[in-house]
mmCIF file of the C-alpha atoms, coordinates in Angstrom:
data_MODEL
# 
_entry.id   MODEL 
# 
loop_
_atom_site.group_PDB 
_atom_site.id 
_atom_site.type_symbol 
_atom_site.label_atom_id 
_atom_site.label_alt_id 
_atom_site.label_comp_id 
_atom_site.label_asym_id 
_atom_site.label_entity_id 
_atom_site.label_seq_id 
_atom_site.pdbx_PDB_ins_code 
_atom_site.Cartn_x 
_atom_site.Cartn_y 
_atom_site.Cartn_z 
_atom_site.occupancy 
_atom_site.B_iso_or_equiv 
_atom_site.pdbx_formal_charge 
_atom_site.auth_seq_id 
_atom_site.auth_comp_id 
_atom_site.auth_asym_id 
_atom_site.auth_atom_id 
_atom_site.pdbx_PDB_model_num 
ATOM 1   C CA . UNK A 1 1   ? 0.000   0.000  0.000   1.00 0.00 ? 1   UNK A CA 1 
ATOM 2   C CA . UNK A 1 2   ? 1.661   3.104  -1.545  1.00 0.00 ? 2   UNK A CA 1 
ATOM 3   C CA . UNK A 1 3   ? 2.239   6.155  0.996   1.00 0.00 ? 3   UNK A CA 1 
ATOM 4   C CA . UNK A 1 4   ? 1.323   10.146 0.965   1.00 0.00 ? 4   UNK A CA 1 
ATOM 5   C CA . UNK A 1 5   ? 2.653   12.882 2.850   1.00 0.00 ? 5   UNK A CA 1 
ATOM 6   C CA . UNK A 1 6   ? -0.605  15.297 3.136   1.00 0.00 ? 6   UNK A CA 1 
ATOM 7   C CA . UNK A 1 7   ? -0.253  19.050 4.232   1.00 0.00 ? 7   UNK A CA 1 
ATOM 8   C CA . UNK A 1 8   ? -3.510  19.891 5.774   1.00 0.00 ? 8   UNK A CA 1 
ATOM 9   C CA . UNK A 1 9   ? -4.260  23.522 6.648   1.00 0.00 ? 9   UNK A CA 1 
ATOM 10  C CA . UNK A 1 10  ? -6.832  25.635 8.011   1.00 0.00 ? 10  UNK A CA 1 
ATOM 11  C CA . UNK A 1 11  ? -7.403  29.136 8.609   1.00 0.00 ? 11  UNK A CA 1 
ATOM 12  C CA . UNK A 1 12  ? -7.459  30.735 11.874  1.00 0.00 ? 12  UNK A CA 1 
ATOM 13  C CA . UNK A 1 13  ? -9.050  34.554 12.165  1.00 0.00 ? 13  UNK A CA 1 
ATOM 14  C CA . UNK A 1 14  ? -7.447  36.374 14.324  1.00 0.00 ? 14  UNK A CA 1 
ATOM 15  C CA . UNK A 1 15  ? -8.961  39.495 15.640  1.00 0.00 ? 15  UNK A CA 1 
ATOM 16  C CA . UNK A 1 16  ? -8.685  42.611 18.008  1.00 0.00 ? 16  UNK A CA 1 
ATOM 17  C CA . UNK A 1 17  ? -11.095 45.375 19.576  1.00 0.00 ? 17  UNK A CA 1 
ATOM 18  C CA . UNK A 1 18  ? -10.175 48.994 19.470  1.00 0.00 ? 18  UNK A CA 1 
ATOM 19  C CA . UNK A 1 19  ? -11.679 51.919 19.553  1.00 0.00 ? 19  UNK A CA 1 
ATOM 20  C CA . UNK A 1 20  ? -11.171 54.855 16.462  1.00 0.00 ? 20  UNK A CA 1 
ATOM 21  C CA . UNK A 1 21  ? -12.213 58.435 17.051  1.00 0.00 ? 21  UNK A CA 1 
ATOM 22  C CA . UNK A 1 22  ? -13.060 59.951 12.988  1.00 0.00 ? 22  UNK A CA 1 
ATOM 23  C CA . UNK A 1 23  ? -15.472 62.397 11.618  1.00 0.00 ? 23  UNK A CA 1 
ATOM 24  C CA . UNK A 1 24  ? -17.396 59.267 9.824   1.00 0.00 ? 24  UNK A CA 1 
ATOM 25  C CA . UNK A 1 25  ? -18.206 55.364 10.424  1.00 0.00 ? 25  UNK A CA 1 
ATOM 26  C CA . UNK A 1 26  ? -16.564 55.209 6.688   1.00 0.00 ? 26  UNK A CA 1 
ATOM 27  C CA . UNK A 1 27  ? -13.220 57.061 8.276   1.00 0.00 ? 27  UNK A CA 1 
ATOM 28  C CA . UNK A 1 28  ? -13.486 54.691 11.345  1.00 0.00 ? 28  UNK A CA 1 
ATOM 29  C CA . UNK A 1 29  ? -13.375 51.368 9.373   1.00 0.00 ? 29  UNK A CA 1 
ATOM 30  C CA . UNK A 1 30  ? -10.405 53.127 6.877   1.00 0.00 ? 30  UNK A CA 1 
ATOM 31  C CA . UNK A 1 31  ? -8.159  53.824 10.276  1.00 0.00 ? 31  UNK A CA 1 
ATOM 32  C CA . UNK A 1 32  ? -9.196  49.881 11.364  1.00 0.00 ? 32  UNK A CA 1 
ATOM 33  C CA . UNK A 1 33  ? -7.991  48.648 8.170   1.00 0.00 ? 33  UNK A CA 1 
ATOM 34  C CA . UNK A 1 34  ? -4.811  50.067 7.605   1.00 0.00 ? 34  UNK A CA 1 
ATOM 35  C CA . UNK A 1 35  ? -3.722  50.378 11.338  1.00 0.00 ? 35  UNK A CA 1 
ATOM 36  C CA . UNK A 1 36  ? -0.878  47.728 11.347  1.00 0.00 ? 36  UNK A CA 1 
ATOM 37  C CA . UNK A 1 37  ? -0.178  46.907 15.236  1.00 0.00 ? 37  UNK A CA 1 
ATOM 38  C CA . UNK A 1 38  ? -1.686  44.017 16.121  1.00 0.00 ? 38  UNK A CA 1 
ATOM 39  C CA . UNK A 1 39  ? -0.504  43.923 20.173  1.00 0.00 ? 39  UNK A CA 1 
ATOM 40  C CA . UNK A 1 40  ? -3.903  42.669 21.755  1.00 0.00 ? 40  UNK A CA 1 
ATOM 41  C CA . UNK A 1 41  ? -5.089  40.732 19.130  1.00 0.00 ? 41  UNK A CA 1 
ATOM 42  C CA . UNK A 1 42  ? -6.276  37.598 19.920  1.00 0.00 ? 42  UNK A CA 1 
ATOM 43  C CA . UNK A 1 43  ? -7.338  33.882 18.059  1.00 0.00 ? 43  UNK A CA 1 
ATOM 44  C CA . UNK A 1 44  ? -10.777 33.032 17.097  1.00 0.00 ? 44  UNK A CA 1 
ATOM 45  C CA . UNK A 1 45  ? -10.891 29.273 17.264  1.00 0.00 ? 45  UNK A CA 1 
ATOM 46  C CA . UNK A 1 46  ? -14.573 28.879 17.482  1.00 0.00 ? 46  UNK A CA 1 
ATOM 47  C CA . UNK A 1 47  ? -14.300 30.657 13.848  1.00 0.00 ? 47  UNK A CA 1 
ATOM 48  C CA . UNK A 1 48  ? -11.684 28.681 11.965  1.00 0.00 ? 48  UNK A CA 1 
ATOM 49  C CA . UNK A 1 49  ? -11.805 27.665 8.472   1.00 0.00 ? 49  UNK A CA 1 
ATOM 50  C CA . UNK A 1 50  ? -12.475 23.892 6.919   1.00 0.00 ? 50  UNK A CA 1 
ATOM 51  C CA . UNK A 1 51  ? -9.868  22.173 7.144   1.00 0.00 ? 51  UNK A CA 1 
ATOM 52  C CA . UNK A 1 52  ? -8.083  21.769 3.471   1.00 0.00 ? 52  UNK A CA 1 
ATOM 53  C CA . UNK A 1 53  ? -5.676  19.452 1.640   1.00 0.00 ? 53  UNK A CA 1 
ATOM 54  C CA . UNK A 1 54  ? -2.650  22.530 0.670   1.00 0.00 ? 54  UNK A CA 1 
ATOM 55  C CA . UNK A 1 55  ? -0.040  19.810 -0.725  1.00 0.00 ? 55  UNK A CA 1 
ATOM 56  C CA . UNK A 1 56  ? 0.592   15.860 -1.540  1.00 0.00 ? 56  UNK A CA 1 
ATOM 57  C CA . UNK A 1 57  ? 3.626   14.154 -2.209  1.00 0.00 ? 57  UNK A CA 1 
ATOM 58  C CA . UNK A 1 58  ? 4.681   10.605 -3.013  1.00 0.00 ? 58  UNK A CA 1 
ATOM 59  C CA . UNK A 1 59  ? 5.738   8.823  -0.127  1.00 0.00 ? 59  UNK A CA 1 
ATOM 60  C CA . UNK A 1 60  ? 6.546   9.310  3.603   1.00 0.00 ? 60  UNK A CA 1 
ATOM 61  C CA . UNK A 1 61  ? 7.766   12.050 5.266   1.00 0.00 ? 61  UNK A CA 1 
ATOM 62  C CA . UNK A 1 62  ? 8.052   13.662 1.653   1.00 0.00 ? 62  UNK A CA 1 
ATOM 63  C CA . UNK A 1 63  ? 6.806   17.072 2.197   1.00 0.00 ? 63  UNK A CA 1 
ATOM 64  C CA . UNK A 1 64  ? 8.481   19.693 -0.248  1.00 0.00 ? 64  UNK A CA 1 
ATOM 65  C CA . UNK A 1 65  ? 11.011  16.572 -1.165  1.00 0.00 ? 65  UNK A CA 1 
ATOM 66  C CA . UNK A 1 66  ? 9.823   16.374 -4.799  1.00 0.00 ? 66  UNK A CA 1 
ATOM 67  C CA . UNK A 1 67  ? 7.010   17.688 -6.860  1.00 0.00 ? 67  UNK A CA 1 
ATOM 68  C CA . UNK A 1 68  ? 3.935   17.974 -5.319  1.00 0.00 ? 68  UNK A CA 1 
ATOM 69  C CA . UNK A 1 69  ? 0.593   15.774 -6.618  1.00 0.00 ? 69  UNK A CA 1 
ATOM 70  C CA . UNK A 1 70  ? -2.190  17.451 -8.156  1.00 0.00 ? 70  UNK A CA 1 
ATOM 71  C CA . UNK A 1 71  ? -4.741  18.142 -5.293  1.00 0.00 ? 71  UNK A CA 1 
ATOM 72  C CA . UNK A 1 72  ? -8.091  16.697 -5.932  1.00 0.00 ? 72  UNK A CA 1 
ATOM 73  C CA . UNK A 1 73  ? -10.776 19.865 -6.846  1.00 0.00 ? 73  UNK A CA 1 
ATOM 74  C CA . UNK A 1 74  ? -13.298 18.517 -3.859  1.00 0.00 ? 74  UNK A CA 1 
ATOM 75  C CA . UNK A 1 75  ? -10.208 18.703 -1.035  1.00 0.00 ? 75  UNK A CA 1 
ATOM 76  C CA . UNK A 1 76  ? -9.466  22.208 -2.171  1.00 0.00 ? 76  UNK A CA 1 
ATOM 77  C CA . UNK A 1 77  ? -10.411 24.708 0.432   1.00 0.00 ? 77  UNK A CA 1 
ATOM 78  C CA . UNK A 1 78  ? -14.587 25.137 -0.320  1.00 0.00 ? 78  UNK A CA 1 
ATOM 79  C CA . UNK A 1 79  ? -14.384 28.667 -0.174  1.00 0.00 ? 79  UNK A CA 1 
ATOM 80  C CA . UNK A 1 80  ? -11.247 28.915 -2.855  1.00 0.00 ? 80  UNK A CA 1 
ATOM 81  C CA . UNK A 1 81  ? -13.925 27.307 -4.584  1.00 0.00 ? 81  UNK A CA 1 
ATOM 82  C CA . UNK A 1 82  ? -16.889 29.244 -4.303  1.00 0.00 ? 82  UNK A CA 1 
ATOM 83  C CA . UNK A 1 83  ? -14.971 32.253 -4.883  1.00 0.00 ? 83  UNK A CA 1 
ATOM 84  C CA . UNK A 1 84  ? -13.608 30.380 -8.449  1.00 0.00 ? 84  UNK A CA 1 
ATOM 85  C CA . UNK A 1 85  ? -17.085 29.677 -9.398  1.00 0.00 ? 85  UNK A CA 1 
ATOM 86  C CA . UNK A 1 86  ? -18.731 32.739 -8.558  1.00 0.00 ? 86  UNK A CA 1 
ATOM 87  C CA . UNK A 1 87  ? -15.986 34.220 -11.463 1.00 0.00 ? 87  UNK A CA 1 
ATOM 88  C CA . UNK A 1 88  ? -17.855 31.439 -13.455 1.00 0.00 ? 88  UNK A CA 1 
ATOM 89  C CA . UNK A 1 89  ? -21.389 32.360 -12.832 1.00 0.00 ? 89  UNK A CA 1 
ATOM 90  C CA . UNK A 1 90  ? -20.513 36.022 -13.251 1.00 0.00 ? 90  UNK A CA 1 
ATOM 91  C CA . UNK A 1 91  ? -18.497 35.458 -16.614 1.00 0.00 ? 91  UNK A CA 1 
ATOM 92  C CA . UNK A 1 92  ? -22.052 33.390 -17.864 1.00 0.00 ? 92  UNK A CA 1 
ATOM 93  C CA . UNK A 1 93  ? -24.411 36.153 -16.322 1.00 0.00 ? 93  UNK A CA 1 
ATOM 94  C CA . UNK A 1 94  ? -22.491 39.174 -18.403 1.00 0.00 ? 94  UNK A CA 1 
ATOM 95  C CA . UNK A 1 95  ? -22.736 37.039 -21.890 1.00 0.00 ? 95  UNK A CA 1 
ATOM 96  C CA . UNK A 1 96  ? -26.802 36.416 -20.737 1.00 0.00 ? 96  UNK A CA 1 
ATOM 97  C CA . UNK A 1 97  ? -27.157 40.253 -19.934 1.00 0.00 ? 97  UNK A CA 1 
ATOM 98  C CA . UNK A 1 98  ? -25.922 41.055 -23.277 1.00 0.00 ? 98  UNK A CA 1 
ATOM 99  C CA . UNK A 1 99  ? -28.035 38.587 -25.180 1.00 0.00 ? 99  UNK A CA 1 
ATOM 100 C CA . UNK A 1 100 ? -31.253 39.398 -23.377 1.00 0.00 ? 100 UNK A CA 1 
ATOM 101 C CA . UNK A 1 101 ? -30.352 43.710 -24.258 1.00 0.00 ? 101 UNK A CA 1 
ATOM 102 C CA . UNK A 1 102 ? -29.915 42.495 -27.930 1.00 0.00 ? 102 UNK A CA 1 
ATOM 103 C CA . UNK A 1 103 ? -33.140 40.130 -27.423 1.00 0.00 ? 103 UNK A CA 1 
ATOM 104 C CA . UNK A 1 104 ? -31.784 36.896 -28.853 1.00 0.00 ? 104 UNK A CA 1 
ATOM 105 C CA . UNK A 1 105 ? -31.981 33.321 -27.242 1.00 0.00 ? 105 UNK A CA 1 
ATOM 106 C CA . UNK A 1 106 ? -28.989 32.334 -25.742 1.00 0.00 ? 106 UNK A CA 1 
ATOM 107 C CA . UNK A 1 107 ? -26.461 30.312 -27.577 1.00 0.00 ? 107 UNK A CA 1 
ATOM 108 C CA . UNK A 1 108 ? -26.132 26.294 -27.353 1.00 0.00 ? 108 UNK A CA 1 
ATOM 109 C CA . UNK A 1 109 ? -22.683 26.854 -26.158 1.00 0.00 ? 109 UNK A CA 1 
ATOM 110 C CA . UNK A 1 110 ? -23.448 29.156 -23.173 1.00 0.00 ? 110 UNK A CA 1 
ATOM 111 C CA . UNK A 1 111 ? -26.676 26.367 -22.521 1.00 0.00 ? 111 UNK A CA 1 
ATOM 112 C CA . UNK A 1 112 ? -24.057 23.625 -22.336 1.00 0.00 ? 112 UNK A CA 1 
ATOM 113 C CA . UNK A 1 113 ? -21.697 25.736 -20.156 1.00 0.00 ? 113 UNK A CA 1 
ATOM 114 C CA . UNK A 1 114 ? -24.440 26.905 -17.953 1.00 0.00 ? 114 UNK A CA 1 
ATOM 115 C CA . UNK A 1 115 ? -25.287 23.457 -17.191 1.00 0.00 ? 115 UNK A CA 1 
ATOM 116 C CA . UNK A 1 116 ? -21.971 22.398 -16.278 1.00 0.00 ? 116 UNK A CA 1 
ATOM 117 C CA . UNK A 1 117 ? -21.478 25.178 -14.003 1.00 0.00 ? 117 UNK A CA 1 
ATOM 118 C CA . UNK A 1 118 ? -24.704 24.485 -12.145 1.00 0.00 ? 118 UNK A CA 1 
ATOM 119 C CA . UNK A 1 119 ? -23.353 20.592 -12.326 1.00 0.00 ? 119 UNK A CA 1 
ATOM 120 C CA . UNK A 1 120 ? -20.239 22.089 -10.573 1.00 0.00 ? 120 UNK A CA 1 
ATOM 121 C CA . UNK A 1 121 ? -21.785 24.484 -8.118  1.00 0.00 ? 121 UNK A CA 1 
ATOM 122 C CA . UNK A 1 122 ? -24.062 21.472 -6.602  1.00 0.00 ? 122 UNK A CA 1 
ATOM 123 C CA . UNK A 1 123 ? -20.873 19.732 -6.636  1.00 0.00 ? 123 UNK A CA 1 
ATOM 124 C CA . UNK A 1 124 ? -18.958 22.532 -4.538  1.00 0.00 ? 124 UNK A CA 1 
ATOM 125 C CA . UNK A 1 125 ? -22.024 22.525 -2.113  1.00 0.00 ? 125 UNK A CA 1 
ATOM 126 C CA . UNK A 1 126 ? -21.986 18.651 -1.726  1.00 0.00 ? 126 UNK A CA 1 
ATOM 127 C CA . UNK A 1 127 ? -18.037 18.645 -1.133  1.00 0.00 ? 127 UNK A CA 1 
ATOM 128 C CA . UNK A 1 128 ? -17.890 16.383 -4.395  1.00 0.00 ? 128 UNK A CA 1 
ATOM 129 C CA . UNK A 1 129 ? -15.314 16.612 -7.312  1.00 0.00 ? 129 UNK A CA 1 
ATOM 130 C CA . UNK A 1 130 ? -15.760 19.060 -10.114 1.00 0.00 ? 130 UNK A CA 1 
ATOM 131 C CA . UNK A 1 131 ? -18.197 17.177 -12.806 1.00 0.00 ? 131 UNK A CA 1 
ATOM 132 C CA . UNK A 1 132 ? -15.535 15.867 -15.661 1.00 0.00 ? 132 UNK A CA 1 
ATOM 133 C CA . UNK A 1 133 ? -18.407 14.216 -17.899 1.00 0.00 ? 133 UNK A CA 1 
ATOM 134 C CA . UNK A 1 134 ? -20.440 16.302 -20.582 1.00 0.00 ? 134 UNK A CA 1 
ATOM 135 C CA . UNK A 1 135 ? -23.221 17.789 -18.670 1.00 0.00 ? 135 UNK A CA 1 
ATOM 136 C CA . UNK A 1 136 ? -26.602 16.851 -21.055 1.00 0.00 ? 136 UNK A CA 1 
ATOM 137 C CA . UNK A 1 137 ? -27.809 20.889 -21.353 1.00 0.00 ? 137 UNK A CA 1 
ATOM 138 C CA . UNK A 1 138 ? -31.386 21.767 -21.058 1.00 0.00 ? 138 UNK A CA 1 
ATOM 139 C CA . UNK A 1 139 ? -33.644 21.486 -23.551 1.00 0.00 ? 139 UNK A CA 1 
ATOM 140 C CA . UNK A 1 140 ? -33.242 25.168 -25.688 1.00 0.00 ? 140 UNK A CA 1 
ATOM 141 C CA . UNK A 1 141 ? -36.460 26.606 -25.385 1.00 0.00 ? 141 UNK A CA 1 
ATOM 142 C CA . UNK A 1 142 ? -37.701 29.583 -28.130 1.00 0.00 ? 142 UNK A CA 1 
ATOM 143 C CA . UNK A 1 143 ? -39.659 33.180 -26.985 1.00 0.00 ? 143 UNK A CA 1 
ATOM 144 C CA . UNK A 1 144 ? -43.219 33.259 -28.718 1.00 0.00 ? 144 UNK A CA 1 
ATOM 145 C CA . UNK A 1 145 ? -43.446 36.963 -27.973 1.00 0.00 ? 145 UNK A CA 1 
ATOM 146 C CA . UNK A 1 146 ? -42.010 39.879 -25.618 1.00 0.00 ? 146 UNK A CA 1 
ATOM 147 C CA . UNK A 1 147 ? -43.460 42.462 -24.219 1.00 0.00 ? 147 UNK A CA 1 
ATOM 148 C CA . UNK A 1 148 ? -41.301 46.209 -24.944 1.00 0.00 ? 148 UNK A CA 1 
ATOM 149 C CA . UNK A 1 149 ? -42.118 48.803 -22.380 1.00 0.00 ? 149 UNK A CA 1 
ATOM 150 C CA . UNK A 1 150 ? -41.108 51.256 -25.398 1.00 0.00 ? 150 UNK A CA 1 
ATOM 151 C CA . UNK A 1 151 ? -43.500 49.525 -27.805 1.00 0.00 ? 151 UNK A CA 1 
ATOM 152 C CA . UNK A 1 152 ? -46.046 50.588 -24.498 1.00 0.00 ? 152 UNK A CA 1 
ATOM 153 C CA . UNK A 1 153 ? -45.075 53.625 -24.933 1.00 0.00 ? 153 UNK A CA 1 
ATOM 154 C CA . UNK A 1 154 ? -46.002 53.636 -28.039 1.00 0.00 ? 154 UNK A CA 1 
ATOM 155 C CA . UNK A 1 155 ? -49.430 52.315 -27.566 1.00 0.00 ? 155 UNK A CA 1 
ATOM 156 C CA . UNK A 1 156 ? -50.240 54.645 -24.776 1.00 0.00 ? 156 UNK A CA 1 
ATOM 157 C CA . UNK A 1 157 ? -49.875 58.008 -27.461 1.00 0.00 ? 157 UNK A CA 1 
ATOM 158 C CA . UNK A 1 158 ? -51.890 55.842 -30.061 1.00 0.00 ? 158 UNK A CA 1 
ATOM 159 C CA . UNK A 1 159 ? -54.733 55.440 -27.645 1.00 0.00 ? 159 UNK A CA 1 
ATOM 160 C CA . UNK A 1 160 ? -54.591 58.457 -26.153 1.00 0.00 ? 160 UNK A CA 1 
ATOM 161 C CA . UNK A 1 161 ? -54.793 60.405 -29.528 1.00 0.00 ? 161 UNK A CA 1 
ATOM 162 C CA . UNK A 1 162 ? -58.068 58.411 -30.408 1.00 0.00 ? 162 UNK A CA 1 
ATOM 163 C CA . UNK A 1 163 ? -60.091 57.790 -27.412 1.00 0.00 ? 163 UNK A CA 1 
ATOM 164 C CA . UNK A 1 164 ? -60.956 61.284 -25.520 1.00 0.00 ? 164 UNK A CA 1 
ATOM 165 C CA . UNK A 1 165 ? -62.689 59.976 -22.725 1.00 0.00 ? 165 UNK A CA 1 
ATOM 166 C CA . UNK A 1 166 ? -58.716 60.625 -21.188 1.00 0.00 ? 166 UNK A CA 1 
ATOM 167 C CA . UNK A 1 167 ? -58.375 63.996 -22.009 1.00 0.00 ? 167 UNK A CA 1 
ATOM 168 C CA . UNK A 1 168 ? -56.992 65.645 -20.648 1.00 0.00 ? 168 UNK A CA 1 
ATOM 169 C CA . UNK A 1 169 ? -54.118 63.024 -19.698 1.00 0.00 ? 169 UNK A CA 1 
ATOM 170 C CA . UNK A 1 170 ? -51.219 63.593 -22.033 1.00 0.00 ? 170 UNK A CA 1 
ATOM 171 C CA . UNK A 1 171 ? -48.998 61.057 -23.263 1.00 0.00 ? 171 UNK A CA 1 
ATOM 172 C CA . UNK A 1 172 ? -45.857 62.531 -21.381 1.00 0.00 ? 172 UNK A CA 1 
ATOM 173 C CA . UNK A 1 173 ? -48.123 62.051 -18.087 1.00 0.00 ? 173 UNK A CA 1 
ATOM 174 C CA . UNK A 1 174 ? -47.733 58.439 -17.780 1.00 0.00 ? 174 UNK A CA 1 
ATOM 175 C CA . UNK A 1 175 ? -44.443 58.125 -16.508 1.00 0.00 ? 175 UNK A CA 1 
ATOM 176 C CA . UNK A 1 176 ? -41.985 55.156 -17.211 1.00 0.00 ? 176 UNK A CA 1 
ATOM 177 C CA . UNK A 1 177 ? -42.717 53.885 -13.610 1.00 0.00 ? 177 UNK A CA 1 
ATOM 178 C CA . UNK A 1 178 ? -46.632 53.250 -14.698 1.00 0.00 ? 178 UNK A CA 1 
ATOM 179 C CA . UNK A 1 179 ? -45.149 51.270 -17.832 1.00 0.00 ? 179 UNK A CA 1 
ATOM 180 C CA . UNK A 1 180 ? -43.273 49.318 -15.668 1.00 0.00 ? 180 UNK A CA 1 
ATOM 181 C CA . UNK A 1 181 ? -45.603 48.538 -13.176 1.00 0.00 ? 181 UNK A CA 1 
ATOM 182 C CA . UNK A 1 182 ? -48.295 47.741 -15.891 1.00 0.00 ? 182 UNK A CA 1 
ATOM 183 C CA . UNK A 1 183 ? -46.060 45.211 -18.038 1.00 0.00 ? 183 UNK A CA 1 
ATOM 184 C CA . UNK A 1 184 ? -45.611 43.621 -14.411 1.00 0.00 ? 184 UNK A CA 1 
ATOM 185 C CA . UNK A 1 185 ? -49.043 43.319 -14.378 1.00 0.00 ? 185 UNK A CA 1 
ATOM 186 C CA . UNK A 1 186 ? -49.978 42.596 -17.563 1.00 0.00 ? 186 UNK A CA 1 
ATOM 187 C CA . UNK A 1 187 ? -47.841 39.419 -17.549 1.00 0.00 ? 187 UNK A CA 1 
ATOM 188 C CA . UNK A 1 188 ? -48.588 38.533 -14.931 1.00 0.00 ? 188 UNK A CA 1 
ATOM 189 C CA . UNK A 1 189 ? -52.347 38.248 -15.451 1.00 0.00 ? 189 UNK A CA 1 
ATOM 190 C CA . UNK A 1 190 ? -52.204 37.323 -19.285 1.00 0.00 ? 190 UNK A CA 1 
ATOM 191 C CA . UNK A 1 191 ? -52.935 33.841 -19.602 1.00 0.00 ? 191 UNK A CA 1 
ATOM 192 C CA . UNK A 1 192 ? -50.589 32.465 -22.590 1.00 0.00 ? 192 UNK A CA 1 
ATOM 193 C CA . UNK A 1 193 ? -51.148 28.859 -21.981 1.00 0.00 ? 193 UNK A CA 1 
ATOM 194 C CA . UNK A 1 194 ? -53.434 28.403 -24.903 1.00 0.00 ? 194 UNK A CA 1 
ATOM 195 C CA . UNK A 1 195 ? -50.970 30.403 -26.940 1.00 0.00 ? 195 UNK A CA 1 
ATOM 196 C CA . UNK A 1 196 ? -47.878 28.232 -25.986 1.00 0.00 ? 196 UNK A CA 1 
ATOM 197 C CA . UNK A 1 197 ? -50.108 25.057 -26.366 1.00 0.00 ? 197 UNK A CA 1 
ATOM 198 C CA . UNK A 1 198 ? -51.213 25.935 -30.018 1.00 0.00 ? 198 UNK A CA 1 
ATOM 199 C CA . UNK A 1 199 ? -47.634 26.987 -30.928 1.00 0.00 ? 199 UNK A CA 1 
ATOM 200 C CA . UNK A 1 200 ? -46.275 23.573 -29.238 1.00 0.00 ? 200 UNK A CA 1 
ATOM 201 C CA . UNK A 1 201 ? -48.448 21.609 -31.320 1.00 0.00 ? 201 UNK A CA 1 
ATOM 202 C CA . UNK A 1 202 ? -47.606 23.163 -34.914 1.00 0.00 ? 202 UNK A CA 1 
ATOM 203 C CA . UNK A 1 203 ? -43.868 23.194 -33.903 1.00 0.00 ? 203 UNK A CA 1 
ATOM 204 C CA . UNK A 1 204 ? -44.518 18.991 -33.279 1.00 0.00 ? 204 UNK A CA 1 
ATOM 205 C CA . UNK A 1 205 ? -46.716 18.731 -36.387 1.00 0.00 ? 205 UNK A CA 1 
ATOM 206 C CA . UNK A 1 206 ? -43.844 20.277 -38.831 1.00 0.00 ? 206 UNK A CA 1 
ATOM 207 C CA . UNK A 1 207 ? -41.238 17.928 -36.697 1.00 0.00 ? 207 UNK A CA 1 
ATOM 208 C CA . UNK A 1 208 ? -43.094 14.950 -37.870 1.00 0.00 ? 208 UNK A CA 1 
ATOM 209 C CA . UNK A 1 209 ? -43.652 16.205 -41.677 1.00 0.00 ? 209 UNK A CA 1 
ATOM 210 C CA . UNK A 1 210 ? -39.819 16.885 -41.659 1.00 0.00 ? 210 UNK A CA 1 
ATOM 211 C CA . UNK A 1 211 ? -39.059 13.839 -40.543 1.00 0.00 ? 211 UNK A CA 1 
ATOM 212 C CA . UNK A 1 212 ? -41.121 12.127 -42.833 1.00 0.00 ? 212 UNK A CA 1 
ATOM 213 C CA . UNK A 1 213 ? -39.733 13.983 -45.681 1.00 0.00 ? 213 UNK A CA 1 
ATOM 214 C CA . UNK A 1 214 ? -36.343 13.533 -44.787 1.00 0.00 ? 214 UNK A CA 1 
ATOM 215 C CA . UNK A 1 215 ? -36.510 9.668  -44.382 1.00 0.00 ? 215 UNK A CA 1 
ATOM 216 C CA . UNK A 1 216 ? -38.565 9.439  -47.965 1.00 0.00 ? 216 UNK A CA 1 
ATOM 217 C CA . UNK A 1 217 ? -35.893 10.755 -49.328 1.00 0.00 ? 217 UNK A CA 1 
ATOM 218 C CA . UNK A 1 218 ? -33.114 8.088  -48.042 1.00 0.00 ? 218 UNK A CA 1 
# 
């Protein structure tokens, strides 16, 4: 049976009261952080970090004797890798953000990625390697319809230059805030089930005549 030498680390806060006199709370925290004399600080052990693996190396008593072993992602210290991952999840949010502002559906490739980095985050939360087989991404789905708060705004000067019985209200009178809060509602109570049924069924009906088309033609 082979042996490892295995560094194992954790972190211990260490911490100190004093008291700051400053014109702000803002200037008060500023002295805190950059006062450098730690004299009557003291150890925080209820508060201590997971323990971590920090270094492996073939054989006993090896430690810094040869080149260290690749540490395994799940022994990594967890919140090394939450702090990894939430660079992840951020990196995937700013390519949604700018496909939702241009309003087009999100790529396959950002689908597949997303799903491996919610694979991985369940993994980091369950203490469990990173996932190293292809994630199967969800299904892509396609938007029917979306609802502009400019095209509103458009709508609310059309109606409001045909039906009178809102005069006086002018168009620049309903504010971007009562937009807002009437798309909110709008959705919310517009029932599109029907819609989205009626488009599902089409969408499965020209499925099957491609697929019938495509196989007479082998």
């Amino acid at each position: 049976m082979p042996d490892f030498t295995i560094e194992t680390t954790y972190h211990l806060p260490v911490f100190r009261h004093r008291t700051y006199e400053a014109d702000t709370l803002d200037g008060a925290c500023r002295a805190a952080i950059e006062d450098d004399s730690w004299d009557i600080a003291e150890k925080d052990f209820d508060s201590s970090g997971a323990i971590h693996i920090t270094g492996i190396w073939d054989g006993a008593h090896a430690a810094y004797a040869g080149p260290p072993i690749q540490i395994p992602q799940q022994f990594n210290e967890p919140v090394q890798r939450r702090a990894h991952h939430f660079e992840i999840l951020l990196g995937l949010l700013k390519i949604l953000f700018d496909d939702v502002r241009a309003a087009r559906p999100p790529s396959l490739d950002w689908l597949d990625r997303s799903a491996w980095a919610i694979a991985r985050g369940e993994a980091i939360l369950a203490g469990d390697p990173d996932p190293e087989e292809p994630v199967d991404p969800p299904r892509t789905g396609h938007v029917l319809a979306r609802l502009q708060e400019d095209q509103v705004r458009h709508a609310v000067a059309a109606v409001l230059e045909v039906d009178r019985s809102f005069d006086p209200l002018s168009p620049e009178a309903v504010t971007d805030d009562d937009i807002h809060a009437a798309c909110i509602t709008a959705v919310t109570a517009f029932d599109v089930s029907d819609v989205v049924g009626s488009a599902e069924f089409q969408a499965a009906l020209l499925a099957i005549r491609s697929a019938r088309c495509r196989l007479a033609s082998d």
